[in-house]
N, C-alpha and C positions, 0 to 999 in steps of 0.2 A: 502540547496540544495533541492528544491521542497518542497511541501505540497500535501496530497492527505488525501481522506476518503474513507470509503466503507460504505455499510447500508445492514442493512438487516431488517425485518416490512413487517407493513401493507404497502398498495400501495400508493405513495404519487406525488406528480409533482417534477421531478428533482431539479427544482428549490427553492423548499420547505427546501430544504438541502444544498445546492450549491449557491445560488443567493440570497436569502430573510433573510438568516441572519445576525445581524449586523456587523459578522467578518465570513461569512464564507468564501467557498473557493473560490470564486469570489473574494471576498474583498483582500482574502492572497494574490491574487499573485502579488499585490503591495505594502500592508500591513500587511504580517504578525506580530502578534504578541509576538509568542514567536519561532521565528528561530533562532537557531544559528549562521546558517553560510549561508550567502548571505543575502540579503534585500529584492529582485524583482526578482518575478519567471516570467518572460515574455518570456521566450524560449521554448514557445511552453502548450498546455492544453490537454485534453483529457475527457470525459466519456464515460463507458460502465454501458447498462442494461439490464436486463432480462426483457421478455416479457411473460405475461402468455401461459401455456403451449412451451413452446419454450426456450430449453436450452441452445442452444448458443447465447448470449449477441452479441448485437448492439453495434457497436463505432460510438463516432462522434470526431473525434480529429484534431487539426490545429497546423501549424508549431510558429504561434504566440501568441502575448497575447491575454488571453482572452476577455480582455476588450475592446480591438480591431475588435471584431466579433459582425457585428452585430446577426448574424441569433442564434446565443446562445441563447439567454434570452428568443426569441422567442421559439425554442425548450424545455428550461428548463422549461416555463412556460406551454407545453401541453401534453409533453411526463411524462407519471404516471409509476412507478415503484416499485416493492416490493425490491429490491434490485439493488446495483451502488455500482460503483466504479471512483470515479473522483481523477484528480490528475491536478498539474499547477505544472510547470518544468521550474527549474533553471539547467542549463546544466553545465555539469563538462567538454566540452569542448566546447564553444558554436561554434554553427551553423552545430554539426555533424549531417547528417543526416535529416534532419527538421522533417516534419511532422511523419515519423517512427520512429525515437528516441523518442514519445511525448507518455508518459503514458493515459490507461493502453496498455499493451502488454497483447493480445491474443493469445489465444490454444485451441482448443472445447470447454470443458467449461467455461474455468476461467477466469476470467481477472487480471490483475498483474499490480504492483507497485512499485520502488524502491526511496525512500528520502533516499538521501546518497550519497557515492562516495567512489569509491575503491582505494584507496592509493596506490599509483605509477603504475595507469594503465597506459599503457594496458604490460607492461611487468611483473608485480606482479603476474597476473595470467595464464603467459604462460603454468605454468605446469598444471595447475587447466583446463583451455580448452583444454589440449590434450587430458584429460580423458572424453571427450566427442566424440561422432562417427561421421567421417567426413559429412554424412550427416545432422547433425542436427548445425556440426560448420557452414556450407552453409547456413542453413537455418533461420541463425540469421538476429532478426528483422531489425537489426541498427548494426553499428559498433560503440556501447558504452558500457562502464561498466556495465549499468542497464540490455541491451538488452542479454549480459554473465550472468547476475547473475539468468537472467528469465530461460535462457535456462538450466541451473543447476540445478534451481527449477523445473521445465515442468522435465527433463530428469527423476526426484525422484519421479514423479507422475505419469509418465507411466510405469513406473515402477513398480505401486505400493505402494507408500509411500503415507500414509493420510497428508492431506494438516499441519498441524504443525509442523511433523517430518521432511514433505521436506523443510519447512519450514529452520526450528534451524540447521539442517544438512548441507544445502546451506553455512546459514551465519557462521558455524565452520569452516567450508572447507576456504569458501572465507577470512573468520580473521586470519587460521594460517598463508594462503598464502600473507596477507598483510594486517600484523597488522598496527592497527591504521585507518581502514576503517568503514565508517558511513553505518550502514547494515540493515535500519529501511526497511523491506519488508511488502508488501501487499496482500494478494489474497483471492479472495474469488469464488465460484463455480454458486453464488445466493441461496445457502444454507446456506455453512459455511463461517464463515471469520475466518482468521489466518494472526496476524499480528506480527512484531517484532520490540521491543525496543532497540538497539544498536547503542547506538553514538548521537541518537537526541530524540525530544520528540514524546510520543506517549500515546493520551489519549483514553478513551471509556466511551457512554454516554449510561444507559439504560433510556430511556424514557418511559413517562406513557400509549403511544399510544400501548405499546407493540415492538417498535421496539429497534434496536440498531446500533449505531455508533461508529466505530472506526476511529478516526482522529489522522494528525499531533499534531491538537492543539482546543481547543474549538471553535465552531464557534457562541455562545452565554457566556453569565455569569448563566449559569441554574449553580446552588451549587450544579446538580448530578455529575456532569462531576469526571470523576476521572483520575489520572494519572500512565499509568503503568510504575514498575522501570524498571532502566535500563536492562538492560542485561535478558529480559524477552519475553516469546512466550505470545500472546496472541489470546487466540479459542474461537470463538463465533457460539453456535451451538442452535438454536432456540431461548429461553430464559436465557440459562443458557451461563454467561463467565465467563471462566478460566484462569488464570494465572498460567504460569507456568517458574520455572526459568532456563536459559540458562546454566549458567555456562561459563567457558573459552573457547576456541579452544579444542579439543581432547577430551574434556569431556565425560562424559556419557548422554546417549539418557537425553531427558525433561519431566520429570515424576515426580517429588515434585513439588507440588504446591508450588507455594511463600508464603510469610508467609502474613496473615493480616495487616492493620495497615491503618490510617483512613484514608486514599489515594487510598489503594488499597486493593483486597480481592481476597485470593484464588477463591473461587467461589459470586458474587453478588448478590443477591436476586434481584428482581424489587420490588420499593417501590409499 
């Protein structure tokens, strides 16, 4: 159910990330490589980016596939960015919504991402959306799971909550109310990224350019790429990322780093 990445770095052509790799997210959303669950994301695409000086990101997002477009490549190929967020979407019900169900979902700054699917929506989370205030139940982007699980997220950020915590707190709330739900969340600000492992895969790449990547899935064979475990938050705040471990539903906030091991590292140095 979908693939998406974010970046953060030097400034580079969208497309440098997104289109020119030999698997990346262009290529996924006919080919992925390591998805679990669906084949072909063709229901829809999406990128947001930051422009210098200028903190609310740009979308360019369409109800189809991306492959289908011509004017993408042309965009990916001129638009330069220090930070993105792209996502190709396989829909959990398809044709809800078109072009505004299609990742990412925006809020002032952030852009947002859901690979997954919430298990027996839309009545799993009846109780979970009334603890939101009717105006923001209104002002959902889509009527779909992803466009609830954003507005859960956004509500813990205006809140107040640094993007990790709304993060892990989202996907507890949304796992007790329906377990068995695929909860791999994305967001980033064009500073920080915060990402989560639940239910599908979820890698991150530091490169020598200085930047970093967080994806569904590698979109080259570089031996940096790493894999974070399941049931894990992962925060990327300049050079340094973090992992940190989820735990169940109810648990306690995300604050023990995960342990090492040759996949994955509390903290990563850059080579």
């Amino acid at each position: 159910m979908c693939r998406h990445l974010a970046y953060t770095g030097p400034a580079v052509p969208l497309g440098r990330l997104l289109v020119e790799p030999p698997h990346g997210l262009y290529r996924q959303s006919w080919a992925p490589r390591r998805q679990r669950y669906g084949t072909v994301n063709a229901d829809g695409f999406g990128v947001g980016w930051y422009a210098g000086g200028d903190p609310v990101p740009a979308r360019y997002r369409r109800a189809g596939p991306v492959w289908a477009d011509p004017s993408f490549a042309d965009l990916a190929r001129v638009v330069r960015s220090g930070a993105l967020l792209g996502a190709v979407r396989d829909a959990t019900v398809a044709g809800a919504d078109g072009e505004a169900a299609a990742a990412p979902f925006a809020a002032d700054t952030w852009l947002f991402s859901h690979n997954g699917a919430v298990a027996g929506w839309p009545g799993s989370l009846a109780s979970v959306a009334a603890t939101l205030p009717p105006a923001e139940l209104l002002a959902l982007a889509a009527r779909t799971d992803s466009a609830l699980v954003w507005a859960l997220v956004l509500h813990r950020l205006r809140a107040g909550a640094a993007p990790g915590p709304a993060l892990a707190d989202t996907v507890r709330e949304v796992a007790e109310a329906a377990p068995g739900s695929r909860l791999n969340l994305l967001l980033t600000d064009g500073a920080v990224i915060a990402a989560t492992a639940w239910g599908d895969s979820l890698w991150y790449l530091s490169r020598p350019d200085g930047g970093t990547v967080a994806a569904s899935e590698p979109y080259d064979d570089d031996p940096r790429w790493r894999e974070v475990p399941d049931r894990t938050l992962l925060t990327v705040r300049g050079t340094e990322v973090l992992l940190t471990a989820l735990g169940g539903p109810g648990g306690a906030p995300p604050s023990v780093p995960a342990p090492a091991s040759a996949s994955a590292s509390a903290k990563e140095p850059r080579p």
